[in-house]
N, C-alpha and C positions, 0 to 999 in steps of 0.2 A: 773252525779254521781260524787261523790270525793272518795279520797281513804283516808285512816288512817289505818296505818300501814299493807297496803298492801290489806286489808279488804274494800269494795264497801259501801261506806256510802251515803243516800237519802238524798237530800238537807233540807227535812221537819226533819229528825234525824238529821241533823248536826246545825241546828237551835234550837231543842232542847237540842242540847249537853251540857253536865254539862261544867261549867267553872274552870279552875284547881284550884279555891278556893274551889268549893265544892268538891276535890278529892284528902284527904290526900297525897295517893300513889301519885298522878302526881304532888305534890308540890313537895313531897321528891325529884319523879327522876328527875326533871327540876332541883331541887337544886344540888344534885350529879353531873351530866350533867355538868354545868356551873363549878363547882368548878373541875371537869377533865379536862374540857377545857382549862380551866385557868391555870390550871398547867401542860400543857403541854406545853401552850406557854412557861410559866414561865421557863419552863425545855431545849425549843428549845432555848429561849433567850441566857440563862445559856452556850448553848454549845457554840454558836455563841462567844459568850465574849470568854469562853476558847480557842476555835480556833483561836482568832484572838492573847488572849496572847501566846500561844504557838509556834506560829511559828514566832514570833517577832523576829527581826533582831537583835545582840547586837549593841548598841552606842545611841543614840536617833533617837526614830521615826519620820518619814518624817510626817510635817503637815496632809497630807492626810490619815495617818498610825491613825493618833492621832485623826484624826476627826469622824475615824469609829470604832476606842476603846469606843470615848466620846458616839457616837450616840447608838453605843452596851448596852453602862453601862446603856443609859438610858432607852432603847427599855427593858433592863431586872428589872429594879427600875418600871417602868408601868406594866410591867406582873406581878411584883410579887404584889404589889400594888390591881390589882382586882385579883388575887388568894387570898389573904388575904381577902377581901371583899367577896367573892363567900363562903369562910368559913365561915366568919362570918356571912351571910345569911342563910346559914346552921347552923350552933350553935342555930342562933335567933330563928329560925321556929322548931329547933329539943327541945330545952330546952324552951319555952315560949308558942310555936304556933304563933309566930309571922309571918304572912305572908307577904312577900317582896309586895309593892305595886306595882311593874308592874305585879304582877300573882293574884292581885286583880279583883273581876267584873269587867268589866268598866259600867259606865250607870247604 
């Protein structure tokens, strides 16, 4: 047996399972889903960068000081990057019906 969402589902049901193209609802909350996640990273990023300018030393930072501001700015410029993308796969299927091709059939 497998489980979905806690619920005992028959392998012959789970074969027949609709695919989340055919199930508005599980496009939207897949879409919702990815765009929280995304901005949460984007939001942990975010702090990470703060923390690190906040408790900066005065006079200039120590190469290694400077390499984990650089790698911060960019670990937050990639999160916000697919936040922005997660929305805009949300826009696209919310205002078009456009379904993002990895939640397409496959086959």
């Amino acid at each position: 047996m497998l489980y979905e969402s806690g619920m005992p589902v028959c392998l012959k049901c789970a074969k027949r399972r609709k695919s989340p193209e055919d199930d508005p609802a599980a496009i939207y909350a897949i879409l919702v889903l990815q765009l929280e996640e995304a901005t949460r990273l984007a939001s942990s990023a975010c702090t990470e960068l703060a923390a690190l300018g906040s408790d900066a030393p005065s006079g200039a930072p120590s190469p290694n000081r400077t390499q984990r501001i650089h790698k911060a700015a960019n670990a937050l410029n990639a999160a916000r990057e697919k936040a922005v993308a997660a929305q805009n796969r949300l826009e696209d299927y919310l205002e078009r019906g456009t379904v993002p091709e990895d939640l397409k059939r496959s086959g």
